[in-house]
MOPAC internal coordinates of N, CA, C and O (Angstrom, degrees):
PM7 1SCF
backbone

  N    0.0000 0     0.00 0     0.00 0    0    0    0
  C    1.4415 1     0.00 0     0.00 0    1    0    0
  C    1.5243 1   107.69 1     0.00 0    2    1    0
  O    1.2310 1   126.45 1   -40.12 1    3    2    1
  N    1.0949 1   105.21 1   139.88 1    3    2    1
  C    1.7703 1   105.64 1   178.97 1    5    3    2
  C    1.5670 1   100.95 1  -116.54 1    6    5    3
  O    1.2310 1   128.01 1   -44.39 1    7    6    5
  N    1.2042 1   102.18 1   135.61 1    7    6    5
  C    1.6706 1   126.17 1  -164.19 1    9    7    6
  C    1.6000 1   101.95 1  -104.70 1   10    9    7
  O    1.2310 1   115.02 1   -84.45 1   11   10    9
  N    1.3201 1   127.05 1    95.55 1   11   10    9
  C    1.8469 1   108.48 1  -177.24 1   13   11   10
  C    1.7491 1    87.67 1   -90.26 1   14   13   11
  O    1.2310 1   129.09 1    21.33 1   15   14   13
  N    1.2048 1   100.09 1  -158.67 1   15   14   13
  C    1.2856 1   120.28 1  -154.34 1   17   15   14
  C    1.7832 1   111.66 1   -86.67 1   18   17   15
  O    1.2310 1   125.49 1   158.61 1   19   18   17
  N    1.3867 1   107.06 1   -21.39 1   19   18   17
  C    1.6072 1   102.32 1  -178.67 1   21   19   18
  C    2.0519 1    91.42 1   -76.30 1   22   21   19
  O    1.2310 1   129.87 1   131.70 1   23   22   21
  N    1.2788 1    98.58 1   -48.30 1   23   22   21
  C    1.5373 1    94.50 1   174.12 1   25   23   22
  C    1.1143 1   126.79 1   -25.75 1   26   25   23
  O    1.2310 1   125.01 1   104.82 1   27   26   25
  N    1.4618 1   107.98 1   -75.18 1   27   26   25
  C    1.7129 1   132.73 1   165.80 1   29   27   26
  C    1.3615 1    95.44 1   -29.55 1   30   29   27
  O    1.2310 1   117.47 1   108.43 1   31   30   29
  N    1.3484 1   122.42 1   -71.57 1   31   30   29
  C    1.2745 1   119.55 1  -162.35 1   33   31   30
  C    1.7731 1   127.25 1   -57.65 1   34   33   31
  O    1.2310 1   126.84 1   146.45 1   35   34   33
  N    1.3295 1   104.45 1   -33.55 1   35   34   33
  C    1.3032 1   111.44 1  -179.02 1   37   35   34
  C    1.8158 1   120.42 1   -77.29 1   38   37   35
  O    1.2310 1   132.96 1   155.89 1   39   38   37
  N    1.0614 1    92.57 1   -24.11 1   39   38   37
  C    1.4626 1   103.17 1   176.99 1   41   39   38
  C    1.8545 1   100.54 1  -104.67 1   42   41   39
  O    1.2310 1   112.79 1  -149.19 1   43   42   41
  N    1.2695 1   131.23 1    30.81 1   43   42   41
  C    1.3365 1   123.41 1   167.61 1   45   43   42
  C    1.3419 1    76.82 1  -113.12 1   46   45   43
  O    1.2310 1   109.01 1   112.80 1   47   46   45
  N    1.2602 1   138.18 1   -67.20 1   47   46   45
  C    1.7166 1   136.57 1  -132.67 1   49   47   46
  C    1.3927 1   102.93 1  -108.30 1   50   49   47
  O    1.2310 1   122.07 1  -156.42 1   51   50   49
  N    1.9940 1   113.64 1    23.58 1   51   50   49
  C    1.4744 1    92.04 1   176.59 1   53   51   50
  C    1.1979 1   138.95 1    64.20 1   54   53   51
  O    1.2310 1   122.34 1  -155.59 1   55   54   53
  N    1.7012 1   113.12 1    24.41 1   55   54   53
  C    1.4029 1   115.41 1   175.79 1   57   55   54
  C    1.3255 1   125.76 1   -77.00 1   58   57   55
  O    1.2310 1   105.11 1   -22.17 1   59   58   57
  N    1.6747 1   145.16 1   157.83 1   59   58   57
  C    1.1671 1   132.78 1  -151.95 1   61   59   58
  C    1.7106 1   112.76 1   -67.98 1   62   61   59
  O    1.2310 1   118.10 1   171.91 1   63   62   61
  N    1.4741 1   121.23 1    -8.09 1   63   62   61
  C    1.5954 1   130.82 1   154.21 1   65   63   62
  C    1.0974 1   114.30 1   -74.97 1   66   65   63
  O    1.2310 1   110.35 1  -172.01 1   67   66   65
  N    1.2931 1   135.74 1     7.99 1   67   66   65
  C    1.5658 1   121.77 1  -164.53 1   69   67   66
  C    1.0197 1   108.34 1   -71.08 1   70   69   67
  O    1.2310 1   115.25 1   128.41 1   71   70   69
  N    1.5320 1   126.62 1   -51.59 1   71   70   69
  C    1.3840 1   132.33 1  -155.05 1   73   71   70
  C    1.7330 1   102.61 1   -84.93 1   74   73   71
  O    1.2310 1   116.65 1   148.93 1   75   74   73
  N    1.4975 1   123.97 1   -31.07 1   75   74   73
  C    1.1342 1   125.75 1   177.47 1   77   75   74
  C    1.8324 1   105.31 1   -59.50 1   78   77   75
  O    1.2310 1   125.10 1   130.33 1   79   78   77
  N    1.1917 1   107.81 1   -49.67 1   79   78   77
  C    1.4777 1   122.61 1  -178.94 1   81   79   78
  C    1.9070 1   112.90 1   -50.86 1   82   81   79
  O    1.2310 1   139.53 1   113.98 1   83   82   81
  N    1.0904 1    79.73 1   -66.02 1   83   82   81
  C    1.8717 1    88.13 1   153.82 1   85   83   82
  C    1.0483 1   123.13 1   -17.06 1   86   85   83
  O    1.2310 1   129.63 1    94.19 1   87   86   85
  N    1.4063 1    99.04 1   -85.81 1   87   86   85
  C    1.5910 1   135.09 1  -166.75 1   89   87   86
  C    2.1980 1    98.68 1   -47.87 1   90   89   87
  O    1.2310 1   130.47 1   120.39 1   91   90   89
  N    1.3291 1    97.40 1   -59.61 1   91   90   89
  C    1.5072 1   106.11 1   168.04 1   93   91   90
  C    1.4361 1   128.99 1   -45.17 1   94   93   91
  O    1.2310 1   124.75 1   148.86 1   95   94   93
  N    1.5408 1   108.48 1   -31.14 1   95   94   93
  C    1.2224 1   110.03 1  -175.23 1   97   95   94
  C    1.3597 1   103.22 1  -106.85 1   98   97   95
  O    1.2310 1   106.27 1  -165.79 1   99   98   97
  N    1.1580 1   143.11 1    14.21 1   99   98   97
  C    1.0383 1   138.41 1   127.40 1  101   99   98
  C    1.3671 1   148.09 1   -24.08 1  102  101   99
  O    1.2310 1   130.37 1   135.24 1  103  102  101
  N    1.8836 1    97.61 1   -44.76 1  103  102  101
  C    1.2322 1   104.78 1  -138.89 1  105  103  102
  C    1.8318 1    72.06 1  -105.06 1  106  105  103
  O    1.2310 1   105.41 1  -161.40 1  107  106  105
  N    1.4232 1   144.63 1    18.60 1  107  106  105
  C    1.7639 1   139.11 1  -154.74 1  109  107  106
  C    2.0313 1    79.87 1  -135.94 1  110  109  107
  O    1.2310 1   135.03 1   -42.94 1  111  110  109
  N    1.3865 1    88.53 1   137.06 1  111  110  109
  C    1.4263 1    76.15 1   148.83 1  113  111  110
  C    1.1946 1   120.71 1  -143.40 1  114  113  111
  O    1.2310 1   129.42 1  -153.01 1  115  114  113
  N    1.2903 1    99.45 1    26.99 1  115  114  113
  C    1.6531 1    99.95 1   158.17 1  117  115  114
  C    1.5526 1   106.37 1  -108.97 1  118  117  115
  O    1.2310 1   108.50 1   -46.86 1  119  118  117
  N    0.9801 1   139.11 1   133.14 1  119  118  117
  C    1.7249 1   148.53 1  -155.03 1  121  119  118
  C    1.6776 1    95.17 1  -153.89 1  122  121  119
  O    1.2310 1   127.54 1   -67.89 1  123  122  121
  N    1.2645 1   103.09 1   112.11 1  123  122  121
  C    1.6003 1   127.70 1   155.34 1  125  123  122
  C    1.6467 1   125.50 1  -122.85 1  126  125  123
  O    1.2310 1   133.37 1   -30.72 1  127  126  125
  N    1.3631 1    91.77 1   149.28 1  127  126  125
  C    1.4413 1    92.21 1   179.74 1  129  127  126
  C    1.8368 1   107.98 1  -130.61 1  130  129  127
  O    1.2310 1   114.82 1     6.63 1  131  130  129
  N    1.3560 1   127.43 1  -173.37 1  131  130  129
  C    1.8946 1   124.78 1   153.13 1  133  131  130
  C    1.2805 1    96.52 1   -78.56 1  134  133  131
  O    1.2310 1   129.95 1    -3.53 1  135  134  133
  N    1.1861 1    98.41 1   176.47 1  135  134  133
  C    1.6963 1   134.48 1   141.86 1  137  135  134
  C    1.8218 1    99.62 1   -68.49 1  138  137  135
  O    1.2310 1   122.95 1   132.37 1  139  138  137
  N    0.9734 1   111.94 1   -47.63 1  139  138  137
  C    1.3428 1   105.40 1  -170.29 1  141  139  138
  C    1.5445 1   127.72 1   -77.57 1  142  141  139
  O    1.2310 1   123.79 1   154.72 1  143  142  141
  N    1.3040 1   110.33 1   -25.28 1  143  142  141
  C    1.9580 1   134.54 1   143.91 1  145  143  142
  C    1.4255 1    89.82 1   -55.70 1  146  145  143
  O    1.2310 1   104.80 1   121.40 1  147  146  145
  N    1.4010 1   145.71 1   -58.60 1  147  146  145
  C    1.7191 1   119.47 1  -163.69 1  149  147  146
  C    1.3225 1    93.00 1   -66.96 1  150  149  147
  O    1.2310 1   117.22 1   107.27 1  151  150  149
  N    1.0434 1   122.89 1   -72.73 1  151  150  149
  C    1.5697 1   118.83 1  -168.38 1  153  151  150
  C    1.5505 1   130.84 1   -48.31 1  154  153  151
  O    1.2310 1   125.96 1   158.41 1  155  154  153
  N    1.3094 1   106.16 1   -21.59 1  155  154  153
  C    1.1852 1    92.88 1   161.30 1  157  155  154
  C    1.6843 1   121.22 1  -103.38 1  158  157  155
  O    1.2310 1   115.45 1   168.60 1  159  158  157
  N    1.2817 1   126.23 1   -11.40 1  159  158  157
  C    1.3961 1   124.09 1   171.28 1  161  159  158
  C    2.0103 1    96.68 1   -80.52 1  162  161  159
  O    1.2310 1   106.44 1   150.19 1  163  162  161
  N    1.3532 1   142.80 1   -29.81 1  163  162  161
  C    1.2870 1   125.93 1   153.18 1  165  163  162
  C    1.4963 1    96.53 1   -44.96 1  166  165  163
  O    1.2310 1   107.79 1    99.04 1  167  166  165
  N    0.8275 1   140.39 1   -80.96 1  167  166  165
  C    1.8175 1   117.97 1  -132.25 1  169  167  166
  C    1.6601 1    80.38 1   -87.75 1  170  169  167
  O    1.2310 1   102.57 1   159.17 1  171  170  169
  N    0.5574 1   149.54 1   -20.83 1  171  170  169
  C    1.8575 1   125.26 1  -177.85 1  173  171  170
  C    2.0780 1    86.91 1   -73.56 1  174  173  171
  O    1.2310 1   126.23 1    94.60 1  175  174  173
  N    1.2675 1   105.62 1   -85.40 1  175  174  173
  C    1.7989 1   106.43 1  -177.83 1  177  175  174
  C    1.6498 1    97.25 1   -17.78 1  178  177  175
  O    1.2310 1   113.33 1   150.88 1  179  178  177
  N    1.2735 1   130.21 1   -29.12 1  179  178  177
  C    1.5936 1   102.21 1  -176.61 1  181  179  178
  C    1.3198 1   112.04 1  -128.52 1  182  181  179
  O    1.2310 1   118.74 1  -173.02 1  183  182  181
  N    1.3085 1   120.02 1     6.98 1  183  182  181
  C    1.3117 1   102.80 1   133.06 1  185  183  182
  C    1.7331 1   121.84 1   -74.61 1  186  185  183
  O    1.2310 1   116.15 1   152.70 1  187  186  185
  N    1.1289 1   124.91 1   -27.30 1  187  186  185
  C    1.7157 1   123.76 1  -158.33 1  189  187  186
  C    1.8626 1    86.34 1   -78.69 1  190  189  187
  O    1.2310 1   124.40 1   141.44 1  191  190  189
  N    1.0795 1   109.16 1   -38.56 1  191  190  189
  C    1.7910 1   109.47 1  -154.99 1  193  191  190
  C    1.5772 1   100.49 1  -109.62 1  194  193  191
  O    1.2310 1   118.18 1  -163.14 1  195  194  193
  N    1.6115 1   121.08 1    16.86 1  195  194  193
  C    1.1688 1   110.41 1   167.23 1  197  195  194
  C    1.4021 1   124.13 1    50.26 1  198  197  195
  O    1.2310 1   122.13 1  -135.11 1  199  198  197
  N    1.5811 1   113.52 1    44.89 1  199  198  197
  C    1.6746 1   126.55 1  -178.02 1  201  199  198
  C    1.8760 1    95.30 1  -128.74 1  202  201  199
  O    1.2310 1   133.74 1   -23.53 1  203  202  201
  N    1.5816 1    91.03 1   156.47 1  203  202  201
  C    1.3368 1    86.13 1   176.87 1  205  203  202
  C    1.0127 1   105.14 1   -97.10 1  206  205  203
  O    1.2310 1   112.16 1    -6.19 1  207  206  205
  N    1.4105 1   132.40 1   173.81 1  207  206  205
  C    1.6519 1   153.67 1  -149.24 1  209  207  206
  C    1.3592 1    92.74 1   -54.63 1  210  209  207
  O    1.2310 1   113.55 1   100.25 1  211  210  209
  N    0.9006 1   129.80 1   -79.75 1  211  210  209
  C    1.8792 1   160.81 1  -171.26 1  213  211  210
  C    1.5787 1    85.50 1   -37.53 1  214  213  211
  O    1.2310 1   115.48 1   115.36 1  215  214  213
  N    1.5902 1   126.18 1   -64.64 1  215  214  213
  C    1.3550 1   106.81 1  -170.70 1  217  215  214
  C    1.5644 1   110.09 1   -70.07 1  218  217  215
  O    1.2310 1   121.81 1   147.18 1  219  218  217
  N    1.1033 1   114.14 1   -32.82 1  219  218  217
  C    1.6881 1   118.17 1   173.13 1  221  219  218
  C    1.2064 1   122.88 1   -33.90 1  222  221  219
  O    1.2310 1   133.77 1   132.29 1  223  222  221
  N    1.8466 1    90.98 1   -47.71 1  223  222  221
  C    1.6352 1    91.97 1  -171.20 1  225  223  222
  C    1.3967 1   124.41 1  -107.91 1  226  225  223
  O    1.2310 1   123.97 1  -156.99 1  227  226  225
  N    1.1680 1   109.99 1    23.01 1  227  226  225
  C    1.5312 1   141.26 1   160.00 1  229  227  226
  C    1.6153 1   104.84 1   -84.05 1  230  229  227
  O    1.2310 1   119.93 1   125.46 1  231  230  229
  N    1.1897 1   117.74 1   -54.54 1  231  230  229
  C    1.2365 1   122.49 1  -163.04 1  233  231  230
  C    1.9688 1   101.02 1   -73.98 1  234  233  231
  O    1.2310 1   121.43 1   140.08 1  235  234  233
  N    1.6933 1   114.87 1   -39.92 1  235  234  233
  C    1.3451 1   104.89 1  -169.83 1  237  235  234
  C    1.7936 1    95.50 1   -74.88 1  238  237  235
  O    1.2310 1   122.56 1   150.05 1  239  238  237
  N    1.2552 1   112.70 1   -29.95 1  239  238  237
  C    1.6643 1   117.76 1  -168.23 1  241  239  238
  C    1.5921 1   100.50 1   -53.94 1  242  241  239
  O    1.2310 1   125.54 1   133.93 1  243  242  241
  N    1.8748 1   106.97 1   -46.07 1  243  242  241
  C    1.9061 1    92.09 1  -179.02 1  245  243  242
  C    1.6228 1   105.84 1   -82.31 1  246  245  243
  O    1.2310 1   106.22 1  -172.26 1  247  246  245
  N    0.7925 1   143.19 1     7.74 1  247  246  245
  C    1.4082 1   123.73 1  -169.09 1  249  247  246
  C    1.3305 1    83.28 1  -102.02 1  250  249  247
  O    1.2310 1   108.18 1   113.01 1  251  250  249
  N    1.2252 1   139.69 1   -66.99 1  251  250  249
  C    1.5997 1   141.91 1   175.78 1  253  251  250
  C    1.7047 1   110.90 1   -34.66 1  254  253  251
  O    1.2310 1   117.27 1   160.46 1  255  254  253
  N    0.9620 1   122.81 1   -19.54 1  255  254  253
  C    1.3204 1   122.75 1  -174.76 1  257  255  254
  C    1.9082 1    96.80 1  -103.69 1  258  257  255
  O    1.2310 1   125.98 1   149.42 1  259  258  257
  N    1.2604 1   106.12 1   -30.58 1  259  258  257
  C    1.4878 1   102.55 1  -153.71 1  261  259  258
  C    1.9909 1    94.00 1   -76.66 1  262  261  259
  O    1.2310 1   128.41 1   133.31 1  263  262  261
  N    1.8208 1   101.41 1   -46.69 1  263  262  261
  C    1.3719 1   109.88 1   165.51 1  265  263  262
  C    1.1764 1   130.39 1   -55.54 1  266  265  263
  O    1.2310 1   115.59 1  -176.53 1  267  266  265
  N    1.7601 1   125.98 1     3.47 1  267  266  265
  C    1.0915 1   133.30 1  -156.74 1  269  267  266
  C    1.7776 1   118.55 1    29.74 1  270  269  267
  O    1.2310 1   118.88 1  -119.49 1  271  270  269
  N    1.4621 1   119.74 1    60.51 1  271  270  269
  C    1.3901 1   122.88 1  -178.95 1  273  271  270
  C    1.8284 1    96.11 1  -103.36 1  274  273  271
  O    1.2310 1   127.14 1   -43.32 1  275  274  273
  N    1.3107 1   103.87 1   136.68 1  275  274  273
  C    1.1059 1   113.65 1   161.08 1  277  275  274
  C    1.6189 1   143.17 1   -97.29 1  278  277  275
  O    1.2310 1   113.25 1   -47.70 1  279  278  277
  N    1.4767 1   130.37 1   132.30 1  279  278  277
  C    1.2514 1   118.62 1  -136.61 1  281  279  278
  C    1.5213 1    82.26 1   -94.60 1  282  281  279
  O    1.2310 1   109.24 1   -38.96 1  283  282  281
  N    1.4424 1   137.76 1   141.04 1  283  282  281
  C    1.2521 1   147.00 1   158.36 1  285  283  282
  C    1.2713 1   128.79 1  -117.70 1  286  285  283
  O    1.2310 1   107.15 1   -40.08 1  287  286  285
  N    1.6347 1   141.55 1   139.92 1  287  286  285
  C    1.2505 1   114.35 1   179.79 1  289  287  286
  C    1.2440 1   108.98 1  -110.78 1  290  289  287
  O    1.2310 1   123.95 1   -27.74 1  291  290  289
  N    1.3487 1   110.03 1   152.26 1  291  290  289
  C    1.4408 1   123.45 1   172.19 1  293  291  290
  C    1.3512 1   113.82 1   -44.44 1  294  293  291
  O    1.2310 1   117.63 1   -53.25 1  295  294  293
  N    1.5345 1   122.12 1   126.75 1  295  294  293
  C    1.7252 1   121.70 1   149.50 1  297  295  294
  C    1.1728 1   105.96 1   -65.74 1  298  297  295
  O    1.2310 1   134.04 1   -40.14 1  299  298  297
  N    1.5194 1    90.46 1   139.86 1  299  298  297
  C    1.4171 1   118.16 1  -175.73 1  301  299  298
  C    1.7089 1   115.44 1   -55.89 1  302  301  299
  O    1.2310 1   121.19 1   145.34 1  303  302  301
  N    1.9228 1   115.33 1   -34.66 1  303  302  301
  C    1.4874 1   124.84 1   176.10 1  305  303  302
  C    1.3502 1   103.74 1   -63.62 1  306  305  303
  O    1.2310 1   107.25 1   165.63 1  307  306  305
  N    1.4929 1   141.37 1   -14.37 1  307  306  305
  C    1.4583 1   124.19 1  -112.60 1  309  307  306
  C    2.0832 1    75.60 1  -124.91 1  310  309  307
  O    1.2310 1   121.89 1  -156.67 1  311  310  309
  N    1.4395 1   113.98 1    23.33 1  311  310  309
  C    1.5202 1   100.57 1   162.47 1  313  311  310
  C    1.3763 1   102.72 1  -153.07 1  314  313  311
  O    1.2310 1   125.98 1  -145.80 1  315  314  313
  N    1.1826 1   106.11 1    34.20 1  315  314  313
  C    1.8937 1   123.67 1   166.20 1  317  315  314
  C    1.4282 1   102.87 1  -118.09 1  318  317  315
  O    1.2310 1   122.61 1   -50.29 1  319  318  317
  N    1.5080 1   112.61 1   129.71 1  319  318  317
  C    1.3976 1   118.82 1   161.42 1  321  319  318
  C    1.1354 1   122.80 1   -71.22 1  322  321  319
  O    1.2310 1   110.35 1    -8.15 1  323  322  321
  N    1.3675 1   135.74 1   171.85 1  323  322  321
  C    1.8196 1   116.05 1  -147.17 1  325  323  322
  C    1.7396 1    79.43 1  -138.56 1  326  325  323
  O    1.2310 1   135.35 1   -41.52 1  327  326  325
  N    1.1191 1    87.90 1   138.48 1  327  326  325
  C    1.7901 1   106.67 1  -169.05 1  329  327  326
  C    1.4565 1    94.57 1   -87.85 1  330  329  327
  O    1.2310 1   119.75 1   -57.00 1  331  330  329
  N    1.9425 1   118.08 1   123.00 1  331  330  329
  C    0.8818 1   122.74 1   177.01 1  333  331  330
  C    1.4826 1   120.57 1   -36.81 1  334  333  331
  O    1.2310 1   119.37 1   -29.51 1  335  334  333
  N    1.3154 1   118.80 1   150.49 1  335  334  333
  C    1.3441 1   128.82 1  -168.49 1  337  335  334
  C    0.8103 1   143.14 1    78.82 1  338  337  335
  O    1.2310 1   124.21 1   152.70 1  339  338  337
  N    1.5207 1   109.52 1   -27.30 1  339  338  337
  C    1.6850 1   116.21 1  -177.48 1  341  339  338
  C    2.0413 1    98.89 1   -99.29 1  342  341  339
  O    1.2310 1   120.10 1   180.00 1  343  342  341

């Protein structure tokens, strides 16, 4: 299951999907996310919960570890459409 960042986010700050989101990721057990989903669910988690960056990203780093999600980065092809034929 790949987790982007509104994900991340809703289930850090307890939004009314959290527990459904949960419940979903339960059922995968392979769970990936970006670098770029951490970074942006840190600065949303600290703006919503009033922490600074540093605690944000402490806080998304254990939940990602605790869910066993793995951080992966995007290939660089993998947001270009591929010109018929090739």
């Amino acid at each position: 299951m790949v987790l982007d960042a509104s994900a991340l986010t809703a289930m850090l700050t307890d939004e009314s999907d959290a527990r459904e989101l949960i419940a979903r990721l339960a059922k995968y057990p392979r769970r990936v996310t970006s670098p770029l989903s951490v970074w942006e669910s840190t600065i949303a988690v600290a703006r919503i919960l009033g922490l600074s960056v540093g605690e944000a990203r402490e806080a998304v780093e254990r939940f990602l570890a605790l869910l066993e999600v793995d951080i992966r980065p995007v290939p660089p092809r993998s947001g270009r459409p591929r010109a018929r034929g090739l």
